[in-house]
C-alpha positions as CSV (number, residue, x, y, z in Angstrom):
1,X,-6.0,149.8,-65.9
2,X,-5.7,148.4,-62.4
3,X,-8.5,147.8,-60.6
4,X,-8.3,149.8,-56.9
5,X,-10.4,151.1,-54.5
6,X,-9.8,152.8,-51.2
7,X,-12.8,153.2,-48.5
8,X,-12.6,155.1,-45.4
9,X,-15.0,154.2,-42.0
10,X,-15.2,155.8,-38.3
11,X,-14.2,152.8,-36.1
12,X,-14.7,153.4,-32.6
13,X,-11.8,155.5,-31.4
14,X,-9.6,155.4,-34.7
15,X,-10.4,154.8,-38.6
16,X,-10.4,151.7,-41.2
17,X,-9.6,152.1,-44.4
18,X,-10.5,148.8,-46.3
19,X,-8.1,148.4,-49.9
20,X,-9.5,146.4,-52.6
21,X,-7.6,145.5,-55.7
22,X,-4.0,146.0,-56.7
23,X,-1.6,148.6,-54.6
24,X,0.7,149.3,-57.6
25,X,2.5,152.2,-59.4
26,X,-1.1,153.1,-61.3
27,X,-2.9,153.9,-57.8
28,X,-0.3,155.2,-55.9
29,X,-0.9,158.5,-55.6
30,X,-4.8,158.1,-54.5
31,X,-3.6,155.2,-52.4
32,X,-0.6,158.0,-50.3
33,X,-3.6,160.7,-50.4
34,X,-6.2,158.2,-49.0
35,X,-3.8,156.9,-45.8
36,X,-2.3,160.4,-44.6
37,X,-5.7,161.9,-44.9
38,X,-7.2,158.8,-42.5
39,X,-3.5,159.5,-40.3
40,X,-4.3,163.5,-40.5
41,X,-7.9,162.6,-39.1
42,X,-7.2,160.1,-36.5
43,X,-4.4,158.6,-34.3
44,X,-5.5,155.2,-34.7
45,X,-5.9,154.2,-38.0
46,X,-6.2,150.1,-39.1
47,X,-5.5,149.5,-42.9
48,X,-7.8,146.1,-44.2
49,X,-6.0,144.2,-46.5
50,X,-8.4,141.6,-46.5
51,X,-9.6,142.6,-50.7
52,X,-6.0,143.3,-51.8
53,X,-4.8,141.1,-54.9
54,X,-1.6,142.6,-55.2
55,X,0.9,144.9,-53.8
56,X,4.1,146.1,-55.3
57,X,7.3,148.9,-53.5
58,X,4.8,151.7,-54.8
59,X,1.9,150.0,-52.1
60,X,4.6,149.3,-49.4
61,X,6.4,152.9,-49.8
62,X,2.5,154.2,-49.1
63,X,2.1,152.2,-46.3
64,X,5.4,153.3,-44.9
65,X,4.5,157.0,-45.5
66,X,1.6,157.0,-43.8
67,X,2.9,154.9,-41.3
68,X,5.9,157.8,-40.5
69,X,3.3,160.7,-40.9
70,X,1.5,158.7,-38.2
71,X,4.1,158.4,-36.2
72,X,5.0,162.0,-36.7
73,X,1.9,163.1,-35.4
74,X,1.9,160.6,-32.2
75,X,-0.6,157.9,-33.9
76,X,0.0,154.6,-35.4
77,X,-1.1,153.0,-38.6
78,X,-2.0,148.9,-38.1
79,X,-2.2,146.4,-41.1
80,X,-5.1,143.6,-41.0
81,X,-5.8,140.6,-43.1
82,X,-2.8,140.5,-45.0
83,X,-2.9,137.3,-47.1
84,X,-1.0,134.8,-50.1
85,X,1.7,136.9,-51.9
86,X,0.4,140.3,-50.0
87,X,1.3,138.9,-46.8
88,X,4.5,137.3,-48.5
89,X,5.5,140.7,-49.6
90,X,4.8,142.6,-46.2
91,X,7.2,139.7,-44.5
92,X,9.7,140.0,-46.6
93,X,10.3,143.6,-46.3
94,X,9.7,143.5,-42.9
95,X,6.5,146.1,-43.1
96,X,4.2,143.5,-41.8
97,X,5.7,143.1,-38.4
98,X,6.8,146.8,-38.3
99,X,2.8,147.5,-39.2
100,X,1.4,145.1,-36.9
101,X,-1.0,145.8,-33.6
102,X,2.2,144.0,-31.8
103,X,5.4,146.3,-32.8
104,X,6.5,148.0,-29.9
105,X,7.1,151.8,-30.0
106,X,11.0,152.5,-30.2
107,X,12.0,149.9,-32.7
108,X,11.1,151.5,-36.0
């Protein structure tokens, strides 16, 4: 059983939501409901991935879906603390610069 958890804090003018654990295939449905319930309640919502271990396509395609419901709704959804094979992963699919504070509206 992976081990996941999936916190949600008011942050000024936007939401964090601080991952811990693996983002696989075994937590991906309470990892999708988490994200577009933080992008339903705010415009501005950073995603900590400071406590991640391990993320796999079913964590990336969350982070992309919240990311376009964000978008859809005229909001963004930032990355932080990405590190080892995490940050490997989100540069090699391209998700960490498209999910970082410096992407510039237009390009997605």
């Amino acid at each position: 059983m992976a081990r996941f958890a999936a916190t949600t804090h008011d942050e000024g003018a936007g939401l964090r939501v601080s991952l811990v654990g693996d983002c696989d295939l075994a937590v991906r449905d309470e990892l999708v409901t988490t994200l577009l319930a933080a992008v339903g309640r705010s415009s501005s919502v950073t995603v900590d991935l400071a406590e991640v271990d391990f993320l796999d396509s079913s964590g990336i395609h969350g982070l992309v879906a919240a990311h376009r419901a964000a978008v859809e709704r005229g909001g963004r959804l930032y990355l932080e603390n990405p590190s080892g094979s995490v940050a490997s992963v989100l540069d090699v699919t391209g998700v960490g610069d498209l999910l970082s504070r410096d992407h510039r509206k237009g390009g997605e």
